[in-house]
NULOSE-274858 format. One line per 8 residues: number of its first residue (from 1); their letters; for each residue x, y, z of C-alpha. Coordinates in Angstrom, 1 decimal, decimal comma. Each point is the difference from the previous one (the first is absolute). Example, Ala and Ser with C-alpha at 12.3 -4.5 7.8 and 13.67 -1.06 7.14 Angstrom:
2
1) AS) 12,3/-4,5/7,8; 1,4/3,4/-0,7
//
This chain:
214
1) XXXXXXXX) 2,1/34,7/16,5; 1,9/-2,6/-1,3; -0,4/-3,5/0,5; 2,7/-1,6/2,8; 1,4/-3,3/-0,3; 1,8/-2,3/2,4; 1,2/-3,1/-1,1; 2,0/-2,7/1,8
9) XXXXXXXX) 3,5/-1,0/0,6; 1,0/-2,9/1,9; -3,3/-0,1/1,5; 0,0/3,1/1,6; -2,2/3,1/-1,7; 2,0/2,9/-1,1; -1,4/3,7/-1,4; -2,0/1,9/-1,2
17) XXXXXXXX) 1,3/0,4/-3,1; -1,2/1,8/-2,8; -0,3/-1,0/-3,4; 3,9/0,7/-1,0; 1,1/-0,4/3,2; -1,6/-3,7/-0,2; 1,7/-0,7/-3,6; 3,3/1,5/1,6
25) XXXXXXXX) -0,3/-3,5/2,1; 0,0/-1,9/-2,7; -2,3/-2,7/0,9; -0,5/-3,0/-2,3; -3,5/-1,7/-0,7; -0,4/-1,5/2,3; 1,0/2,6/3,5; -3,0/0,5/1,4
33) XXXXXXXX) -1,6/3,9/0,5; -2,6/1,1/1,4; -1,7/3,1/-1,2; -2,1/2,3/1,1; -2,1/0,1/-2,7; -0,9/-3,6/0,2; 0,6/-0,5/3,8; 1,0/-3,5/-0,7
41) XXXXXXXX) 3,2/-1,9/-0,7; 1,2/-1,1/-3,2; 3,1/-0,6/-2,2; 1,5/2,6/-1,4; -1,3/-1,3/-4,0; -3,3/0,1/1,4; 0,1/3,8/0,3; -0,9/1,9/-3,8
49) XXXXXXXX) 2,0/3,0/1,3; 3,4/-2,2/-0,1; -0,9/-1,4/-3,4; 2,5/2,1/-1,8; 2,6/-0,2/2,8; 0,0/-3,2/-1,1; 0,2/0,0/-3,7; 2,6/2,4/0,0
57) XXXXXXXX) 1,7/-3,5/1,8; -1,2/-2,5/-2,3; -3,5/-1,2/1,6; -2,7/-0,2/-2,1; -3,5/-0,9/1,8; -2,6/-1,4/-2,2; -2,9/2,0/-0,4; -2,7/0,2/-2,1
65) XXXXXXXX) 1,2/2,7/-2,2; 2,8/-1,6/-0,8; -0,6/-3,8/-0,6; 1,0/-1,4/-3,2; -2,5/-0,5/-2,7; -0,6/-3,6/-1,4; 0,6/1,9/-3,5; 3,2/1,3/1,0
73) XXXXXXXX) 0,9/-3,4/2,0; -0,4/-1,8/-3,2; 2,2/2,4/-2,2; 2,9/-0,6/2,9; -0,6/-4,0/-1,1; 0,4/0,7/-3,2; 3,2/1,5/0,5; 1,5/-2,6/1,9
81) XXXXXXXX) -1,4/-2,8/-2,2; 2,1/1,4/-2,5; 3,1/0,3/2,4; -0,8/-3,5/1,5; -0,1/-1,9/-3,8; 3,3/2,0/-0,8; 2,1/-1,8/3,2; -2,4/-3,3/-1,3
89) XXXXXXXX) 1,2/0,0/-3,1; 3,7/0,6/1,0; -0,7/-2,7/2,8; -0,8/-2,4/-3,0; 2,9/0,8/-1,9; 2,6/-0,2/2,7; -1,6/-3,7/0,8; -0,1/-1,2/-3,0
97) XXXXXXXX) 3,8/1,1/-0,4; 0,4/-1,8/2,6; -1,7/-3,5/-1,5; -3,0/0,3/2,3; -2,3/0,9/-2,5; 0,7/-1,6/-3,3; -1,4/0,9/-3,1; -2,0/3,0/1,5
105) XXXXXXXX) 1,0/2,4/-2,8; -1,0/-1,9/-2,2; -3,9/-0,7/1,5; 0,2/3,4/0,6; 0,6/0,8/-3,6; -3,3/-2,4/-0,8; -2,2/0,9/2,8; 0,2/-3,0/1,1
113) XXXXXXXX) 1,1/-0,4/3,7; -2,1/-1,7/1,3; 1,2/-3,2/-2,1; 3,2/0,7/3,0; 0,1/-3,3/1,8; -2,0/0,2/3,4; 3,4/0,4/2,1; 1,3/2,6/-2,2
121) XXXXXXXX) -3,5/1,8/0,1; -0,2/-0,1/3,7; 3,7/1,2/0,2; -1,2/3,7/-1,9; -3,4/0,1/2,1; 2,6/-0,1/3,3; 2,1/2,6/-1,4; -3,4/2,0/-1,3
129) XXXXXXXX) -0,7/-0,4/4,3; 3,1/0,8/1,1; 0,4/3,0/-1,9; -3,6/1,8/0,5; 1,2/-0,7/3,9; 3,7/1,9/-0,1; -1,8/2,4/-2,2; -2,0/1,5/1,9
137) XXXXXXXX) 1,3/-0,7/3,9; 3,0/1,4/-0,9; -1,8/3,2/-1,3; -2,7/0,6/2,5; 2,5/-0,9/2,9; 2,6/2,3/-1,8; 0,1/4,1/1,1; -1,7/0,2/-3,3
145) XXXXXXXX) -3,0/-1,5/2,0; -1,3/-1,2/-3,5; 0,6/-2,1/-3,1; 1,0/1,6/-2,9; -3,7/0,0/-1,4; -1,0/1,3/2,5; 2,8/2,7/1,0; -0,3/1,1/-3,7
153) XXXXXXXX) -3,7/0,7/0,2; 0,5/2,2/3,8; -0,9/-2,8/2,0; 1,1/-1,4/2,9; -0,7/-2,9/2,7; -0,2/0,6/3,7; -1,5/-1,5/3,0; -2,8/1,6/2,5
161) XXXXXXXX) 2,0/2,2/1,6; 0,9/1,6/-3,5; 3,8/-1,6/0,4; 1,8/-2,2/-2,7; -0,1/-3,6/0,5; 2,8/-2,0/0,8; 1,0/-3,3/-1,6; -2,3/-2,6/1,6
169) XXXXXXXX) -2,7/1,6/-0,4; 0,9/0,5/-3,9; 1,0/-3,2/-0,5; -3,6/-0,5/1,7; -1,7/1,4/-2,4; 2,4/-1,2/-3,0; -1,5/-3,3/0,4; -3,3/1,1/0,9
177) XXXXXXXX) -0,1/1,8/-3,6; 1,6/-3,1/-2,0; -2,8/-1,8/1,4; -3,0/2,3/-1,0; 2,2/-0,2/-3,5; -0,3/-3,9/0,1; -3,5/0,6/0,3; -1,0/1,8/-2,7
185) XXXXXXXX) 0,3/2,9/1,9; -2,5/-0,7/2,4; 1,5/1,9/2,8; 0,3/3,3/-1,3; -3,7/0,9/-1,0; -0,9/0,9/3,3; 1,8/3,2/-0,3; -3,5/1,4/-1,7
193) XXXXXXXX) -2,2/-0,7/2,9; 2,3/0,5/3,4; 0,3/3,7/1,9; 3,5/0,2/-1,1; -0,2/-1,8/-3,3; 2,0/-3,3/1,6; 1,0/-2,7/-1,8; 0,8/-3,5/1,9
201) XXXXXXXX) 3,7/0,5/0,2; -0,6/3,7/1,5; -2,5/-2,0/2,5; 2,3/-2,7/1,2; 3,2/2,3/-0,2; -2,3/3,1/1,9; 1,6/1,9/-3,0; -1,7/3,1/-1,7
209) XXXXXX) 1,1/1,7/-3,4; 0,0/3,5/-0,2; 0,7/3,0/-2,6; 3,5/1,4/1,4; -0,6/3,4/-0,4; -3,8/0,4/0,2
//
């Protein structure tokens, strides 16, 4: 026999259903069903059975087959290191059009910027902060769930409940991140010892990263 399930709306218990019938209610992560099978209630993205269901809509739980690899993790850094001094570089130019930065090209030209005068210097470490922060809130708070590192290499960022994250919570872990930078990267090693390879941001933010289509 198959398993029944009755879940709840408006506080009042409704079924049995069975397993299409229960998907044909749509329920979202968090509608609570009871099944048979477990004789217990629990949300709906508790259940392994609605894992697909819920794919098939854009949820992505974290699991253990599917957390991202610190190799893999890196690779996406890479990428957007390489994006990130690209909109640096035209960030430089655009302020030193602008007479903020005097001079820069040619320091630049002798490797020698850090002869910059200390306000001028603190000036490109503001816009080196300011852009890793828009970078990479706007992606992972964007339907792309992701920076473009990380989109490129099939991963993706999403909370407990396997859903995107919204804005605060990206900007959250923005800062977290240029933090762990301004550390010597202090904050991301724990990824090789935690269950599901966390780094600090991903703690504070209650953020996992995940292989989209494992």
């Amino acid at each position: 026999m198959d398993d029944q399930y009755y879940i709840l709306k408006d506080g009042e218990q409704t079924g049995p259903f069975n397993l299409e019938e229960l998907i044909d209610e749509a329920p979202d992560v968090h509608t609570r069903v009871l099944s048979t099978a477990e004789n217990t209630w629990m949300d709906a993205c508790d259940l392994p059975e609605l894992y697909d269901y819920f794919r098939d809509l854009g949820v992505y739980f974290p699991t253990e087959t599917n957390l991202a690899s610190p190799l893999i993790r890196l690779g996406a850094f890479v990428i957007d290191f390489v994006f990130i001094y690209i909109i640096f570089t035209v960030t430089l130019l655009i302020l030193s059009s602008r007479g903020m930065l005097p001079g820069i090209q040619t320091l630049a030209q002798m490797g020698a910027l850090s002869k910059l005068p200390s306000n001028q210097l603190m000036t490109m470490e503001i816009a080196v902060y300011l852009i890793l922060i828009t970078y990479f809130t706007v992606g992972e708070a964007s339907g792309m769930q992701a920076s473009p590192g990380k989109r490129i290499c099939g991963l993706i960022v999403v909370n407990a409940d396997g859903e995107g994250i919204g804005f605060p919570v990206a900007l959250a872990r923005s800062l977290a991140k240029v933090v762990s930078i301004s550390f010597w990267g202090i904050g991301f090693i724990s990824i090789f010892w935690t269950d599901h390879r966390q780094t600090l941001p991903d703690f504070l933010a209650k953020t996992y990263v995940i292989k989209r289509d494992a």
